[in-house]
C-alpha positions as CSV (number, residue, x, y, z in Angstrom):
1,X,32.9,15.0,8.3
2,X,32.6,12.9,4.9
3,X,31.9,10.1,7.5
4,X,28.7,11.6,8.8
5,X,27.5,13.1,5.1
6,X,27.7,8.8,3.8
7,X,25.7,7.9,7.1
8,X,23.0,10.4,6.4
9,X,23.0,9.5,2.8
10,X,22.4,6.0,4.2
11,X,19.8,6.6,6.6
12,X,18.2,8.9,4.0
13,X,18.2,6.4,1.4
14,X,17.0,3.5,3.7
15,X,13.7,6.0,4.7
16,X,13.0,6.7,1.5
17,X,13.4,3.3,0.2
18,X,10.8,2.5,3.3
19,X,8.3,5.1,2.0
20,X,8.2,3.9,-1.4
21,X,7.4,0.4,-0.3
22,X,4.5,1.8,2.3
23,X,3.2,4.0,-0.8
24,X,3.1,0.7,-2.9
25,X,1.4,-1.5,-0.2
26,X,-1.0,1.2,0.4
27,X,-2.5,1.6,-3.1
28,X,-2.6,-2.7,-3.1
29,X,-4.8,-2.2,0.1
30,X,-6.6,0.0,-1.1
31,X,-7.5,-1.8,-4.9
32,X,-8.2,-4.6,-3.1
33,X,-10.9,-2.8,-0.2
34,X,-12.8,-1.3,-3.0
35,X,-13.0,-4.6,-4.7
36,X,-14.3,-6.8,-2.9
37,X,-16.8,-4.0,-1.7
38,X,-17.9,-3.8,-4.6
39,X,-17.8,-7.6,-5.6
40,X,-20.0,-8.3,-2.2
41,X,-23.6,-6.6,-3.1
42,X,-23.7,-8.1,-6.3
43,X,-23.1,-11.6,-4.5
44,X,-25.7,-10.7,-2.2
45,X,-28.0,-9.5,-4.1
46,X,-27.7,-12.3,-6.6
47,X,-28.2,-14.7,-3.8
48,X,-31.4,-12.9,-1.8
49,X,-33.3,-12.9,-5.3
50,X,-34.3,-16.7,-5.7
């Protein structure tokens, strides 16, 4: 029984480690989408104006 407790601990562990690193990717995603959507009609509006 203490057997199966440790491997659920593990597998617990390991998902939630897994989550974490999903939650962290995700917010660089998303930091980088809205910046460069907002970096891009500045450029273009910049450029269309000469």
């Amino acid at each position: 029984m203490d057997q199966f407790i440790f491997a659920a601990e593990v597998v617990l562990n390991g998902l939630m480690t897994g989550v974490m690193y999903a939650l962290v990717a995700l917010g660089f995603v998303l930091i980088f989408k809205r910046r460069a959507s907002s970096t891009m009609p500045k450029g273009f509006w910049r450029c269309s104006r000469r």
